[in-house]
N, C-alpha and C positions, 0 to 999 in steps of 0.2 A: 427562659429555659436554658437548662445547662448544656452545654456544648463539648465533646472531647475528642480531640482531635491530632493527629499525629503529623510533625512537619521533621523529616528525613532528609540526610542530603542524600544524592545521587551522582554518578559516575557517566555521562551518554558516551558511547564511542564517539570518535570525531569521523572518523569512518562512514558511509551510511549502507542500506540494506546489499546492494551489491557487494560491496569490498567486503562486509562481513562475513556472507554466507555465501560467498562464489557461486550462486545462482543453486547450493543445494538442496531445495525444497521435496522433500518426497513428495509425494503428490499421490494418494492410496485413492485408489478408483472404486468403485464397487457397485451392482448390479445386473441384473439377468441381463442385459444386451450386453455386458461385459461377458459374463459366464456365457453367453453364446457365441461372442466371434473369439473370446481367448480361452476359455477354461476358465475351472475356479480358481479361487485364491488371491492372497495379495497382490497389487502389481505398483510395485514402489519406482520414482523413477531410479533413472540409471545414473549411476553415479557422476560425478562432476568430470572427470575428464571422456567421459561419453560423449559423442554428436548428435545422440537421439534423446537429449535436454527434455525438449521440445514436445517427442510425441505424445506426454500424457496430456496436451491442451489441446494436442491434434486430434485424440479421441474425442475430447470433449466438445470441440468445433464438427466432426466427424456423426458422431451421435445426435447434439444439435439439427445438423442437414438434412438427416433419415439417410444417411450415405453406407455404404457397406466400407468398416471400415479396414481396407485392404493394407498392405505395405506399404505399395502403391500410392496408394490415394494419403493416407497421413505425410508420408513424403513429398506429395504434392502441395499439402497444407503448408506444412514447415517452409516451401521454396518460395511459396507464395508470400506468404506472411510475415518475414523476416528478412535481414541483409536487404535491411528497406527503410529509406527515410531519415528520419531524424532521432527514432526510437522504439523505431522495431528493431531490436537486437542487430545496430546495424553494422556491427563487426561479427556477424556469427551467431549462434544459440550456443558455443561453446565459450564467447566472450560475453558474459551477461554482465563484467563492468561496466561495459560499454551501451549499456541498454538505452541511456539517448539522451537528451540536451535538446537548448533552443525552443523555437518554433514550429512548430509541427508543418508536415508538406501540403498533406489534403486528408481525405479522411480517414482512410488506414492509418494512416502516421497521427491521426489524433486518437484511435481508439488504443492505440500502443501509449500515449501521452498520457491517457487516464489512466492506465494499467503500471506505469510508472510510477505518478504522482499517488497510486492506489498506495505500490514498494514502500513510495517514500513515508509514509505514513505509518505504514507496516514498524517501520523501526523508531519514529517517532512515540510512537505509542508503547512498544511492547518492548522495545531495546531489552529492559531488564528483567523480565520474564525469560530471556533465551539464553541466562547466564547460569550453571549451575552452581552447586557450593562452593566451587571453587574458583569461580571466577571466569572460568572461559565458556565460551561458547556453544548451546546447548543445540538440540538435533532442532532443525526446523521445519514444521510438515502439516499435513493437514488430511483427512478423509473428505470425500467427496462420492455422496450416492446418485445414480444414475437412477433415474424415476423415469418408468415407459419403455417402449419399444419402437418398431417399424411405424406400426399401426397406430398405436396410441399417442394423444399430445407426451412431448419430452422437455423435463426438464431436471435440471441436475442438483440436489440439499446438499446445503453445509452445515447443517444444525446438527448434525451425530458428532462433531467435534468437542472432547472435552475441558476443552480451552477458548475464552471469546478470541484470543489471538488466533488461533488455528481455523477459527470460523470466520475470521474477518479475511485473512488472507486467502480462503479458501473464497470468500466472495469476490475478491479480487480477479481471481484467475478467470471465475464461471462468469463473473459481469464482461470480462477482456473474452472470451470464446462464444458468447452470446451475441454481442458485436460483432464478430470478426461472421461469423455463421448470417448473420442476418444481411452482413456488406459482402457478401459472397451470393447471397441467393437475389441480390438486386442486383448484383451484376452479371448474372446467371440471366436475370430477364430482361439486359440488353440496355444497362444504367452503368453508364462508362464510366461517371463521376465515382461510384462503389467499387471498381475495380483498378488494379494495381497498375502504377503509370513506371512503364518501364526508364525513365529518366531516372527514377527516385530508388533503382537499385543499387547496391554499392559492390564494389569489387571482392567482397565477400560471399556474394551470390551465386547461385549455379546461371545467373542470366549475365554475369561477366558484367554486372552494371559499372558507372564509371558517379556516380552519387560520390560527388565531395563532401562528406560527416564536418571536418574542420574547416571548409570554406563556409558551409551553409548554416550551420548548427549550435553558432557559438550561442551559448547564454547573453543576454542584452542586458533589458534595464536592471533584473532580479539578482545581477551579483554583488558579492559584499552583504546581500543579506540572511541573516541568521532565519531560515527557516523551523525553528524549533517547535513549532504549535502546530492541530492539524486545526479543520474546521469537517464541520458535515459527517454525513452517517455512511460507512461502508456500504456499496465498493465508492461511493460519491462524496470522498474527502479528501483533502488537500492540506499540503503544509504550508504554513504562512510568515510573516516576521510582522510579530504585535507592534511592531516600531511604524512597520507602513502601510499593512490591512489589520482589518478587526474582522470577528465572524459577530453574524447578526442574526439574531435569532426573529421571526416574525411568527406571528399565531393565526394561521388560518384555518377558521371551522375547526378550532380546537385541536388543530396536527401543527406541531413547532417545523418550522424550517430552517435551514444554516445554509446562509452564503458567505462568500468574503466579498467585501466593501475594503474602499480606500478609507483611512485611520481617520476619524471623527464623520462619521458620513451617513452611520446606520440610523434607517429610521425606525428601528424596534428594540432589541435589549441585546448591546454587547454580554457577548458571553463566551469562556471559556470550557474547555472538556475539565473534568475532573481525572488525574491522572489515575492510570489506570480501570478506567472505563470512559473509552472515548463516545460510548455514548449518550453518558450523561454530561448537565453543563450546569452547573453555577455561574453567576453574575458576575464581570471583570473584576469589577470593583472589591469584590472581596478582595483579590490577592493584595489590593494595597493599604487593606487594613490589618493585612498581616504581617506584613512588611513593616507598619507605622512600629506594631506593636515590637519586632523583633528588635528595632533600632534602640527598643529601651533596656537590650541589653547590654552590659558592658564588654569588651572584649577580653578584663578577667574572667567574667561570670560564663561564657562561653570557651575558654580553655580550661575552665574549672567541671564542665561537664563533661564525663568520661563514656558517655556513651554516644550514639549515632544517632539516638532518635532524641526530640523534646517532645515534650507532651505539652499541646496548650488546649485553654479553653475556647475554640474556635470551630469547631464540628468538622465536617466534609470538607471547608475553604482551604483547608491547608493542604488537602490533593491537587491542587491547579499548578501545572508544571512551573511558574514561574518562580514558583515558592520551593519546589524541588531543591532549587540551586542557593535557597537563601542563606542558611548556617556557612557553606563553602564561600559565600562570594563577603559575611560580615569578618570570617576571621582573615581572609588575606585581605 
């Protein structure tokens, strides 16, 4: 079967999701429990040098709960759930650089850890979608409909986005505020371990905490490695370095599952995402039959090509990120 298939070089920032987009994600809310406690219409957040980052996730934590969601009470969200740990925003919701590092504390600081590694993903995957014609940096955002009320079960679609990046990110945030609502209401019914350990505040906080971020928090075994791959299906994926895990695909009752494994260990079919939809996966091994093949080109024969793209006879395999970088990494 004949195969056609396009292999591109690519540009990633060295930068990652924080540095590039200073935490400014609009974040468009929508729904009759919105239209009830705010009024109609858009409600984008507020701009990057605002202090109120935070409260479109406080609604949605807020709405989750069945809580009425007052000034008040969303500002109680925010104080709770940040300027905490190792990566809850633990220099502020106005420092979302700084969104976190390390080891996580206990369980708030892990569900802000998954919400992270959600970010880091985010740009792993979509980097070049957020770039316009001309190279810089495109708006980054997403809708999000509130489905229910008071009375009715509640929960919140990212499907009305029309962009998979704007729906994946948007599952990001709803996976991180379904968490956060869930470890709020077991600690509502007297489960200490779900609720916030005032040690783990930092001096960013309205509780005056004393949370050492650069004593506690450094990065460990993971540094020096090139993260560039993700594994798993939004909001439950992760960036990796193919050098020291592989993601592993296994088949159970006919639903694929993706975890990361340490590098030769899987016992089902390594596989990678096909860039540009990180939800589909082809077999590793392609990419280094792609590879074999490029080596047969000369370094004349690739300065003699004047454009950005080759065309080979290889189908889909040549979207696996590692092939992204090939034409750049044969000519230098």
């Amino acid at each position: 079967m004949k195969l056609i298939a396009t292999i591109f070089t690519s540009t990633f920032a060295s930068t990652g999701f924080a540095k590039n987009y200073n935490g400014a994600i609009k974040r468009n809310l929508s729904g009759a429990w919105l239209d009830e406690n705010f009024g109609k219409g858009q409600r984008y957040f507020p701009d990057t040098i605002s202090s109120t980052k935070f409260e479109q996730i406080a609604k949605m934590v807020a709405f989750l709960e069945g809580k009425e969601p007052t000034e008040e009470y969303l500002q109680q969200i925010e104080d709770d759930q940040t300027s905490y740990g190792c990566y809850c925003w633990n220099k502020g919701v106005e420092n979302v650089q700084e969104l976190g590092g390390g080891q996580h504390m206990d369980k708030i600081d892990s569900v802000c850890s998954k919400l992270y590694r959600c970010y880091k993903c985010i740009d792993v995957d979509y980097n070049l979608d957020y770039k316009n014609n001309k190279g810089a940096l495109a708006e980054l955002g997403y809708t999000a409909i509130f489905i229910g009320d008071q009375v009715n079960e509640r929960s919140i679609n990212c499907e009305f986005n029309g962009k998979t990046s704007s729906e994946n990110l948007c599952r990001c945030d709803v996976d991180f505020a379904e968490s956060i609502a869930q470890l709020r209401s077991e600690c509502n019914a007297g489960n200490q371990e779900s609720c916030p350990d005032l040690k783990y505040y930092t001096p960013y906080s309205k509780f005056d905490g004393n949370f050492d971020y650069d004593a506690s928090c450094r990065l460990r075994a993971n540094q020096g490695q090139e993260r560039d791959q993700c594994c798993g299906i939004y909001p439950n994926r992760r960036s990796y370095d193919k050098e020291v895990q592989e993601c592993c695909q296994t088949d159970l009752f006919e639903v694929f599952k993706y975890k990361l494994v340490p590098k030769d260990t899987c016992q089902g079919k390594v596989v990678v995402s096909v860039q540009g939809n990180p939800n589909e996966y082809i077999p590793a091994q392609s990419e280094n039959e792609i590879l074999e093949i490029l080596r047969v080109f000369t370094l004349r024969q690739l300065i003699q090509i004047k454009a950005n793209v080759i065309v080979v006879e290889l189908g889909k395999l040549a979207r696996a990120p590692s092939t992204q970088k090939v034409y750049k990494r044969i000519v230098n």
